[in-house]
GUFI-326614 format. One record per residue: residue number from 1; residue in three letters; x, y, z of N, C-alpha, C in turn. Coordinates in steps of 0.001 Angstrom, whole numbers, always signed. Each point is the difference from the previous one (the first is absolute). Last residue first. Layout:
BEGIN
<site resi="NUM" resn="ALA" n_u="X" n_v="Y" n_w="Z" ca_u="X" ca_v="Y" ca_w="Z" c_u="X" c_v="Y" c_w="Z"/>
...
***
This chain:
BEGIN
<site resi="122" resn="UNK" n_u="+27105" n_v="-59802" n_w="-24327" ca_u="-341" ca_v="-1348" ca_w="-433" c_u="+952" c_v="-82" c_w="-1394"/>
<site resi="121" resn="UNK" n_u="+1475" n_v="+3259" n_w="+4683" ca_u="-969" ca_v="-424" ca_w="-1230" c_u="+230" c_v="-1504" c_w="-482"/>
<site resi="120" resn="UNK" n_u="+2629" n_v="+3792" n_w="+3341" ca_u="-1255" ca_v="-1386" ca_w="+544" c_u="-849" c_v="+13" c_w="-1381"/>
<site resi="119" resn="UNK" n_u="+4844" n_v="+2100" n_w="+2289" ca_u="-444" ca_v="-87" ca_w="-1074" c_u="-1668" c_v="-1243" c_w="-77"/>
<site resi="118" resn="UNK" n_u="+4786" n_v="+2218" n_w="+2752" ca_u="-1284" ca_v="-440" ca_w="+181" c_u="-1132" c_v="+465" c_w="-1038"/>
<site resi="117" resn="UNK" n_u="+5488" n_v="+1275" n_w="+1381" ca_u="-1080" ca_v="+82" ca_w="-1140" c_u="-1007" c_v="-1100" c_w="+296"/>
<site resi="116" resn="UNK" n_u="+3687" n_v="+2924" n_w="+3329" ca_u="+103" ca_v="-1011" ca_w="-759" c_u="-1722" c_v="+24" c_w="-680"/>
<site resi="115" resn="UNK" n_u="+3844" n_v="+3459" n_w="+3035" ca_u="-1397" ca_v="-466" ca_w="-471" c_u="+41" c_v="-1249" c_w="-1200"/>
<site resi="114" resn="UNK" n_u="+3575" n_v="+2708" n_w="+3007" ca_u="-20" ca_v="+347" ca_w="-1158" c_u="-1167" c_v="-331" c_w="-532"/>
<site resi="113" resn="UNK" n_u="+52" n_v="+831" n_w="+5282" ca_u="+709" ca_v="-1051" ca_w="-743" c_u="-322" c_v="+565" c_w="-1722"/>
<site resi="112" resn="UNK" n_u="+151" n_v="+3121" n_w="+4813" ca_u="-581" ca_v="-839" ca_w="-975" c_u="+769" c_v="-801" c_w="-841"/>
<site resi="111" resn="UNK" n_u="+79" n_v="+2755" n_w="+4947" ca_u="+389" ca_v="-461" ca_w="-1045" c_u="-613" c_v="-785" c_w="-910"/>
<site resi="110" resn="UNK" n_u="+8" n_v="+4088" n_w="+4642" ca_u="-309" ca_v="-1099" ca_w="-718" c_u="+474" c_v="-278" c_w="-1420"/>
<site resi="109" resn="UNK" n_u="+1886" n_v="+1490" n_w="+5294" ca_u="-332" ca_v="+526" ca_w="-1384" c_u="-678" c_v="-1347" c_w="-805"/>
<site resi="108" resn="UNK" n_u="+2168" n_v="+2304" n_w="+4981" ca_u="-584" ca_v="-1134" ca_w="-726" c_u="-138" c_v="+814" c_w="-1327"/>
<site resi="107" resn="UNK" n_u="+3349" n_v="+1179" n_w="+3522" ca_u="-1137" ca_v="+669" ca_w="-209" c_u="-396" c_v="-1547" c_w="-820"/>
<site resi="106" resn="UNK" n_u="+5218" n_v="+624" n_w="+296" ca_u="-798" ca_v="+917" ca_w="+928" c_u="-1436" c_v="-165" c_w="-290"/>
<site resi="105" resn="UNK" n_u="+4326" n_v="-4009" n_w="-585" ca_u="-868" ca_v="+1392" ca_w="-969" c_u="-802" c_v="+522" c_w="+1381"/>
<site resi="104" resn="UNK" n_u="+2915" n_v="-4360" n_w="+880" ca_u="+924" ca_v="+1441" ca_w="-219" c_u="-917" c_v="+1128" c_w="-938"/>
<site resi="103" resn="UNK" n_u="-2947" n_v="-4277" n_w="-382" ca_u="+1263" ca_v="+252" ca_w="+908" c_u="+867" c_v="+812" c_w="-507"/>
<site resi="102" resn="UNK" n_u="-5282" n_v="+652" n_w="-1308" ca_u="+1230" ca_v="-1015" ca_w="-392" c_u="+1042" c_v="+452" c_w="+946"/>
<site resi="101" resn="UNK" n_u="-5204" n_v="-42" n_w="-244" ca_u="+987" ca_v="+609" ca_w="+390" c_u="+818" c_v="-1164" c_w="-85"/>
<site resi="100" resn="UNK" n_u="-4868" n_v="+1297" n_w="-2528" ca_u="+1003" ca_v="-807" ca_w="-132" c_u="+1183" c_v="+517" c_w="+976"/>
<site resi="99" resn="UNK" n_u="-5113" n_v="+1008" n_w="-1329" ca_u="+1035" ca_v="+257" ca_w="+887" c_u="+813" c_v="-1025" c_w="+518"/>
<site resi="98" resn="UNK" n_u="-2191" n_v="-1556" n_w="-3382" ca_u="-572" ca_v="+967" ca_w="+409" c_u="+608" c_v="+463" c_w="+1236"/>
<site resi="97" resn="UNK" n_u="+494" n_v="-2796" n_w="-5121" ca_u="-393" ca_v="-396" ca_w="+1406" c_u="+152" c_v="+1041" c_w="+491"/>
<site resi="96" resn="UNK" n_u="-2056" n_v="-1954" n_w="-4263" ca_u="+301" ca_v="+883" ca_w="+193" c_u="+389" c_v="-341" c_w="+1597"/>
<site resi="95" resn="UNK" n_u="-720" n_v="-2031" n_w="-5594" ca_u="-200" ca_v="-152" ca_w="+1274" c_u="+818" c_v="+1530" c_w="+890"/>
<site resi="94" resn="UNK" n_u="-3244" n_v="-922" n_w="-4890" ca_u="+1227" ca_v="+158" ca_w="+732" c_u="-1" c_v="+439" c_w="+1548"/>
<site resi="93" resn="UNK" n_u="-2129" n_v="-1886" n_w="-4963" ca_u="+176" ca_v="-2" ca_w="+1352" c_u="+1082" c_v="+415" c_w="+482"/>
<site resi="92" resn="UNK" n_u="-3361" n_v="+920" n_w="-4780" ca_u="+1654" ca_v="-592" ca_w="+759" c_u="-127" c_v="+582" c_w="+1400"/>
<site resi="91" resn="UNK" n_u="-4175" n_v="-2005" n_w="-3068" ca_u="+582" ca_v="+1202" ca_w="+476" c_u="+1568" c_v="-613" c_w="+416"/>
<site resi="90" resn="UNK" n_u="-4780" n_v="-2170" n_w="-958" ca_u="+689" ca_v="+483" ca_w="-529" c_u="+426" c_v="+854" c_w="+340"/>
<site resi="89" resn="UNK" n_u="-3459" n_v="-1641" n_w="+1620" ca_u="+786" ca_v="-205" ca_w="+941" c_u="+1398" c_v="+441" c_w="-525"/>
<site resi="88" resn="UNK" n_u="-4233" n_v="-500" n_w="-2485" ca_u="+206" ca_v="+1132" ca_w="+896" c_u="+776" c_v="-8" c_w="+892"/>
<site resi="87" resn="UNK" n_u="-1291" n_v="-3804" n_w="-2006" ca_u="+846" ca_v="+1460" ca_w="-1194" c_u="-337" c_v="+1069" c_w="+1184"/>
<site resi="86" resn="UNK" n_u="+558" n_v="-4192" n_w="+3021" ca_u="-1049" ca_v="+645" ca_w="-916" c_u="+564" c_v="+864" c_w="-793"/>
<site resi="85" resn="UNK" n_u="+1165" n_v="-4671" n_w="+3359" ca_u="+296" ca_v="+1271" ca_w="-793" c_u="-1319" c_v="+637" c_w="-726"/>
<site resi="84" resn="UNK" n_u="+602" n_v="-3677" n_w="+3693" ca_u="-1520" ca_v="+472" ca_w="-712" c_u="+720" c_v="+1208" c_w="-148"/>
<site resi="83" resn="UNK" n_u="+3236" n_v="-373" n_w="+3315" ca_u="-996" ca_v="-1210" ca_w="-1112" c_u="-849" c_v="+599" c_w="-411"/>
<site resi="82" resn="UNK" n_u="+5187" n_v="+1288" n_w="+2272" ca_u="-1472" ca_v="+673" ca_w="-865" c_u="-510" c_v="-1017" c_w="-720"/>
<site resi="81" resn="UNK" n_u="+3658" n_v="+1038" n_w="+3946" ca_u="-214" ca_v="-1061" ca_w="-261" c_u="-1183" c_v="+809" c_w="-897"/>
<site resi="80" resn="UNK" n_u="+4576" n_v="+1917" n_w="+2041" ca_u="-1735" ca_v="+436" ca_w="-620" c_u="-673" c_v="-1362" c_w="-412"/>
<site resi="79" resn="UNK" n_u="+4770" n_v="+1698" n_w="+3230" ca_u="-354" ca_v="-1165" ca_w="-631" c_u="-1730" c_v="+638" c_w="-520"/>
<site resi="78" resn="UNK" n_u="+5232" n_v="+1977" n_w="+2762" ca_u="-1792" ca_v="-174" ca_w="+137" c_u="-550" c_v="-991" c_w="-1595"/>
<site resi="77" resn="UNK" n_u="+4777" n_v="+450" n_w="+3399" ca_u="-471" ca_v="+291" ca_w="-1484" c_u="-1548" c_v="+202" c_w="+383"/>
<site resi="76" resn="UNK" n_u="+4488" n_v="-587" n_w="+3207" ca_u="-667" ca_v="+1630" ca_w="-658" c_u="-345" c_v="-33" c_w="-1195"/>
<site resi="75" resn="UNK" n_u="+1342" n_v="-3214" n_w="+3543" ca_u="+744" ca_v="+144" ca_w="-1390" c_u="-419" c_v="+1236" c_w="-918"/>
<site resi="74" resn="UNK" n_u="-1840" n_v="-1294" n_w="+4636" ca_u="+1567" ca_v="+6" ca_w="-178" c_u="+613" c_v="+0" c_w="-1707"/>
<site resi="73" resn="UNK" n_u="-5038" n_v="+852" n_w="+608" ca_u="+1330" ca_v="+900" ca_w="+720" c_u="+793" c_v="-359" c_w="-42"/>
<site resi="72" resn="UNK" n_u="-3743" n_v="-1709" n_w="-3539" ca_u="+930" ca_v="-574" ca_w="+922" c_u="+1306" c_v="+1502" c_w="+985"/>
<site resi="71" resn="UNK" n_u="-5585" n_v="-590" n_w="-2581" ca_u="+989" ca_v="+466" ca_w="+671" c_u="+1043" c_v="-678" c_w="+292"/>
<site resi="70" resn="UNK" n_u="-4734" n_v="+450" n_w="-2975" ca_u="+742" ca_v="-689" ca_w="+1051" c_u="+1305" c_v="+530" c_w="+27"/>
<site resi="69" resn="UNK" n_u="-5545" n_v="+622" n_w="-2365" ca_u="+1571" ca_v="+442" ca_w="+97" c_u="+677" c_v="-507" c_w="+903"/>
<site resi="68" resn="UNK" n_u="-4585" n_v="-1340" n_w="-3548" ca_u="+586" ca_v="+247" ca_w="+1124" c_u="+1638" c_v="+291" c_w="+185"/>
<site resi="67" resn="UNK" n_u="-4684" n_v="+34" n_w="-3436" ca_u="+910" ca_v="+364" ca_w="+764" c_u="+486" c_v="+9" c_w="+891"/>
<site resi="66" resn="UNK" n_u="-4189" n_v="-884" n_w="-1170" ca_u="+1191" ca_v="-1008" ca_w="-1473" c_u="+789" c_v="+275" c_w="+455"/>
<site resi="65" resn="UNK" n_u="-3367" n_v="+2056" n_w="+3291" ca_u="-35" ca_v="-1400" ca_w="-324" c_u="+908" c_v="-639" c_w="-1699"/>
<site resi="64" resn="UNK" n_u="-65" n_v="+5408" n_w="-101" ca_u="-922" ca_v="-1004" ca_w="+1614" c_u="-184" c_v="-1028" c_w="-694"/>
<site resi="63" resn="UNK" n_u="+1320" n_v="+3654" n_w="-2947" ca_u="+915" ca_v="-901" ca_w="+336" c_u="-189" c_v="-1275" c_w="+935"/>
<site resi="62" resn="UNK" n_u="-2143" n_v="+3822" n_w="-1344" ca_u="+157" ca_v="-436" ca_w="-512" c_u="+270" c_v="-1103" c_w="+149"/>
<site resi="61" resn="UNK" n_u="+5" n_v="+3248" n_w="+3700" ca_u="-1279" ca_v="-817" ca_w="-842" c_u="+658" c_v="-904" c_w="-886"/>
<site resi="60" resn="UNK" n_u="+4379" n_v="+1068" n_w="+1955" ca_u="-847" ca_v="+775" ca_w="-744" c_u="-1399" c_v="-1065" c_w="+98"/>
<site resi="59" resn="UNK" n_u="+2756" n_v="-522" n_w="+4613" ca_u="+115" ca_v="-260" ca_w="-2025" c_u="-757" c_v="+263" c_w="-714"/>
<site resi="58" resn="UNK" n_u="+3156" n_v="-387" n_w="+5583" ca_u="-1446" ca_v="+775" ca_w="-973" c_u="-103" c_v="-373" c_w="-1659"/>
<site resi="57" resn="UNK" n_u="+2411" n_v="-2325" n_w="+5280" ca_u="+177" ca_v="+373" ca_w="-1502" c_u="-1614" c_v="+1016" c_w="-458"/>
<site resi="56" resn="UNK" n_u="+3878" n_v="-1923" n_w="+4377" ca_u="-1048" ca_v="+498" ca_w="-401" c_u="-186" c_v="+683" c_w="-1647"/>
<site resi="55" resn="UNK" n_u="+3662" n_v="-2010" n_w="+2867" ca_u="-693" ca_v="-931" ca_w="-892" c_u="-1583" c_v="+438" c_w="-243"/>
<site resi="54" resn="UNK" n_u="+4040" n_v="+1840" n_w="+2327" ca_u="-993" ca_v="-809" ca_w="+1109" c_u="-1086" c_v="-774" c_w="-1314"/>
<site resi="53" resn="UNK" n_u="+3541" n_v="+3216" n_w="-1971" ca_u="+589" ca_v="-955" ca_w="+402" c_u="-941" c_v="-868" c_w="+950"/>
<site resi="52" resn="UNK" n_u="-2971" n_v="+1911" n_w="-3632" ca_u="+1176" ca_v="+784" ca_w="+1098" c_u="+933" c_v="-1405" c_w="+415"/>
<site resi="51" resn="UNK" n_u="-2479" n_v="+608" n_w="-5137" ca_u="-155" ca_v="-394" ca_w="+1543" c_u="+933" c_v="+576" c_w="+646"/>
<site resi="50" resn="UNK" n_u="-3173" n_v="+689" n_w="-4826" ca_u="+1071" ca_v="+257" ca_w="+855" c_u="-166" c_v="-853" c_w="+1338"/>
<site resi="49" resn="UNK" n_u="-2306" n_v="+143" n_w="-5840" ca_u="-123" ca_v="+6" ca_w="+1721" c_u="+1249" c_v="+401" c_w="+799"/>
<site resi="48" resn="UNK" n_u="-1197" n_v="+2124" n_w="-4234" ca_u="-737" ca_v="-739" ca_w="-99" c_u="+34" c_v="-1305" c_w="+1670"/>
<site resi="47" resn="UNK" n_u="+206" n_v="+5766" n_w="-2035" ca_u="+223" ca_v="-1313" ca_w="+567" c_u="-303" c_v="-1206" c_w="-302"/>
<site resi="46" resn="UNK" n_u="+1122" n_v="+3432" n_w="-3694" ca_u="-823" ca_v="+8" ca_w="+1079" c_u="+550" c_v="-1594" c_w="+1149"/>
<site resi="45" resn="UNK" n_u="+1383" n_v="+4157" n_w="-4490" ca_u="+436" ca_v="-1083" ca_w="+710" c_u="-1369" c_v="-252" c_w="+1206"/>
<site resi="44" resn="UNK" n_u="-1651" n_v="+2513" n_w="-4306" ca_u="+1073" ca_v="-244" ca_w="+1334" c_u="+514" c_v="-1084" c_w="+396"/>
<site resi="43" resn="UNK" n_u="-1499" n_v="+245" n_w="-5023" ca_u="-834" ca_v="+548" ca_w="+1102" c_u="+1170" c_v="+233" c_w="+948"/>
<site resi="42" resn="UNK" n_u="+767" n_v="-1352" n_w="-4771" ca_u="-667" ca_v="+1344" ca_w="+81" c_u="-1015" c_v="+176" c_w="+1691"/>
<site resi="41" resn="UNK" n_u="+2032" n_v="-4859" n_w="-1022" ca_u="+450" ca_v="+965" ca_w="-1258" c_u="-873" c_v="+825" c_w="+601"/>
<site resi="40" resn="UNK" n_u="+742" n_v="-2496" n_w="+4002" ca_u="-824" ca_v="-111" ca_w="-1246" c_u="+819" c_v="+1088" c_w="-675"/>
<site resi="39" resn="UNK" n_u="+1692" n_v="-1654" n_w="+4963" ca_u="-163" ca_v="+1079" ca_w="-1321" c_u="-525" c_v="-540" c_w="-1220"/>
<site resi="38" resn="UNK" n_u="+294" n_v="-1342" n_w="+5849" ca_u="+240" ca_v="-379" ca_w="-1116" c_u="-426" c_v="+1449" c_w="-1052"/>
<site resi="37" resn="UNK" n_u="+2021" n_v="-2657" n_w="+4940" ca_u="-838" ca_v="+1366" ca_w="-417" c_u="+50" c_v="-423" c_w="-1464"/>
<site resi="36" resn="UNK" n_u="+1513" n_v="-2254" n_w="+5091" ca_u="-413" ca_v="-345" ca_w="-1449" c_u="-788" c_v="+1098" c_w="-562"/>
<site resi="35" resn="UNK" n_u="+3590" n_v="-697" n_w="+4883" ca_u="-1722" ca_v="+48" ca_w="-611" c_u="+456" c_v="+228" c_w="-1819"/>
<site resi="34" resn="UNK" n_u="+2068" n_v="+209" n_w="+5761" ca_u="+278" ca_v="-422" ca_w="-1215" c_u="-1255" c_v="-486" c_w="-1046"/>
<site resi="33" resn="UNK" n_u="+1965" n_v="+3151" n_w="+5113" ca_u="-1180" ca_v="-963" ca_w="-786" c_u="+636" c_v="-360" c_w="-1654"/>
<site resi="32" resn="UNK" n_u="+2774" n_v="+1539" n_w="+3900" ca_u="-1141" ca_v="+14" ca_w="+401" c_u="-1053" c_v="-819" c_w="-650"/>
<site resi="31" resn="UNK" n_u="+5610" n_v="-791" n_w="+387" ca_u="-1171" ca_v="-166" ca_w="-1233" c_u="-962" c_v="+94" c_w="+522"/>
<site resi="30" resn="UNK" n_u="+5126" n_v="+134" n_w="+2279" ca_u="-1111" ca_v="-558" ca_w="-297" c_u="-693" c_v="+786" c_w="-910"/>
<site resi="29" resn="UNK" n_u="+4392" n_v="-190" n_w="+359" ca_u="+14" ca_v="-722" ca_w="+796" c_u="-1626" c_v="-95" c_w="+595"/>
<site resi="28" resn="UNK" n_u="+3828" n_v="+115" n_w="-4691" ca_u="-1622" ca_v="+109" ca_w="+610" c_u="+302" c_v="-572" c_w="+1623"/>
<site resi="27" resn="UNK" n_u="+3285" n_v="+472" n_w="-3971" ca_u="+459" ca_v="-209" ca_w="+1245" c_u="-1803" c_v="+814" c_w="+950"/>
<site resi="26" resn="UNK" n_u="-519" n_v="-2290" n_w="-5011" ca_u="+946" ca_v="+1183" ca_w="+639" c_u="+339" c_v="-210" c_w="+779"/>
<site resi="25" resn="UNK" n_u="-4244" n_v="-1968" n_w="-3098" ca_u="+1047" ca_v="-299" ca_w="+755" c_u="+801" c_v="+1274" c_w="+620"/>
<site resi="24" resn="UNK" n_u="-5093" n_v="-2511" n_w="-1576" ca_u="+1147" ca_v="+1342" ca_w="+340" c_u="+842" c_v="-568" c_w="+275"/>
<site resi="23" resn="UNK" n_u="-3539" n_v="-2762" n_w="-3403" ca_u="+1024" ca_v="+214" ca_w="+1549" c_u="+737" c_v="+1250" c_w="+303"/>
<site resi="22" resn="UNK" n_u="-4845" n_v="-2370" n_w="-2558" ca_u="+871" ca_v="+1301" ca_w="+124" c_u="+932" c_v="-696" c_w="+1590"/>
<site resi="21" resn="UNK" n_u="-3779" n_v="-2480" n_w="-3881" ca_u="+477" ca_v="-170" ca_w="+1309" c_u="+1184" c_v="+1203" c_w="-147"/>
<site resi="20" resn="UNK" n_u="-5294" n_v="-1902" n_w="-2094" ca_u="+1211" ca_v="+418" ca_w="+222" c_u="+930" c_v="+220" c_w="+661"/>
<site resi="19" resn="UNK" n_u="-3567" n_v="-3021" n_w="-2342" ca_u="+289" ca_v="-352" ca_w="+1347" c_u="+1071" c_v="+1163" c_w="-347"/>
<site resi="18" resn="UNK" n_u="-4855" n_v="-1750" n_w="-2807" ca_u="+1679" ca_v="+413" ca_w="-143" c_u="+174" c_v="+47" c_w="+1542"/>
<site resi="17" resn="UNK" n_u="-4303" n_v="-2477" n_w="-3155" ca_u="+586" ca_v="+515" ca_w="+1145" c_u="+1599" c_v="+324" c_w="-322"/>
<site resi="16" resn="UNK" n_u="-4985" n_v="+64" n_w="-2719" ca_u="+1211" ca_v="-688" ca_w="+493" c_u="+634" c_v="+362" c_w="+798"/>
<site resi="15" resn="UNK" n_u="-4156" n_v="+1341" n_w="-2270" ca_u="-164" ca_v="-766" ca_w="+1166" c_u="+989" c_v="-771" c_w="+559"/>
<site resi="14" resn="UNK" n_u="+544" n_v="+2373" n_w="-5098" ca_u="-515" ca_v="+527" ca_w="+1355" c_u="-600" c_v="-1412" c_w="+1033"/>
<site resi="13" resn="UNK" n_u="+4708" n_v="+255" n_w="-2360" ca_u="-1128" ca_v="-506" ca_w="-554" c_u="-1415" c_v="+611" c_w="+977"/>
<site resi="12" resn="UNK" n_u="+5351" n_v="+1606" n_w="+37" ca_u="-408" ca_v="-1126" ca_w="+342" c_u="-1650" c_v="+344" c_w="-929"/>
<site resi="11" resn="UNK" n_u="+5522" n_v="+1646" n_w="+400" ca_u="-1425" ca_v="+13" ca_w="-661" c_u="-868" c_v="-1376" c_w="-5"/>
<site resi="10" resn="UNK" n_u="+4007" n_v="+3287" n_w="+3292" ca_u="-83" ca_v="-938" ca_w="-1590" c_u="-1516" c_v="-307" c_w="-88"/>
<site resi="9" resn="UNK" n_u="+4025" n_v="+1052" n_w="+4521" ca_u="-1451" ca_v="+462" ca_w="-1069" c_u="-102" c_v="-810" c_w="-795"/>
<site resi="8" resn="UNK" n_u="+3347" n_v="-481" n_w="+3297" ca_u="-1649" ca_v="-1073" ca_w="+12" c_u="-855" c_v="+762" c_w="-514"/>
<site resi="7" resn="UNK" n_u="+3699" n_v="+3162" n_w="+2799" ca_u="+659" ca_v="-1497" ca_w="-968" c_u="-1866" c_v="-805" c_w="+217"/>
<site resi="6" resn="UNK" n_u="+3357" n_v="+5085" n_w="+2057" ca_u="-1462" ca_v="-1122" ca_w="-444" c_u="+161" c_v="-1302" c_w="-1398"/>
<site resi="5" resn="UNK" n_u="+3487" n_v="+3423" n_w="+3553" ca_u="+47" ca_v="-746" ca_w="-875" c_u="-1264" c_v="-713" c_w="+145"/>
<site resi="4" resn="UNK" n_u="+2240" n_v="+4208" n_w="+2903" ca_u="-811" ca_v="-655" ca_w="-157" c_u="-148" c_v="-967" c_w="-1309"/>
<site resi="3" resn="UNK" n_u="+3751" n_v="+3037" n_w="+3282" ca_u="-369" ca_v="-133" ca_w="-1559" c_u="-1073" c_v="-1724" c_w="+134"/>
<site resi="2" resn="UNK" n_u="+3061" n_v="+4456" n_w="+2782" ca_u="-511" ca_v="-1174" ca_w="+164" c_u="-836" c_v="+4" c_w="-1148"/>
<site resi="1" resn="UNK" n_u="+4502" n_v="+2107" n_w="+2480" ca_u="-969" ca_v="+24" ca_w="-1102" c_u="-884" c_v="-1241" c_w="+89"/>
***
């Protein structure tokens, strides 16, 4: 089983900065991509960036230049660094990793973390 844990929401001020951070754990023996999606009250979940294990990343418009994502493989977390918050950034995050193969299991599969609260007002 493998089970993702996000941690570093909370409520910041707009143009402030937050830093989130997700660890998988399990008997993982690797993690294709690992990435940041988020949910507003009444819309979709949407992306917001992702990276591969070679450290290649993509990230919502939105998001370009306040956002950045980082990686650690041997420990299997990924990290959201977010400056210059905006109310619109409001939403719960949640992290996601992506064909996940775990030792003694058949096939990959992906997993999500429970999501944490990001909150950006004055």
């Amino acid at each position: 089983q493998v089970q993702l844990v996000e941690s570093g929401g909370g409520l910041v001020h707009p143009g402030g900065s937050l830093s989130l951070s997700c660890a998988a754990s399990g008997s993982i023996f690797s993690i294709s991509v690992m990435g940041w999606y988020r949910q507003a009250p009444g819309k979709e979940r949407d992306l917001v960036a992702r990276i591969t294990g070679l450290g290649s990343t993509n990230y919502a418009d939105s998001v370009k230049g306040r956002f950045t994502i980082s990686r650690d493989n041997a420990k299997n977390t990924v990290n959201l660094q977010m400056n210059n918050l905006k109310p619109g950034d409001t939403a719960v995050y949640y992290c996601k990793a992506e064909t996940v193969i775990v030792r003694g299991h058949v096939g990959a599969h992906d997993y999500w973390g429970q999501g944490t609260q990001v909150t950006v007002s004055s």
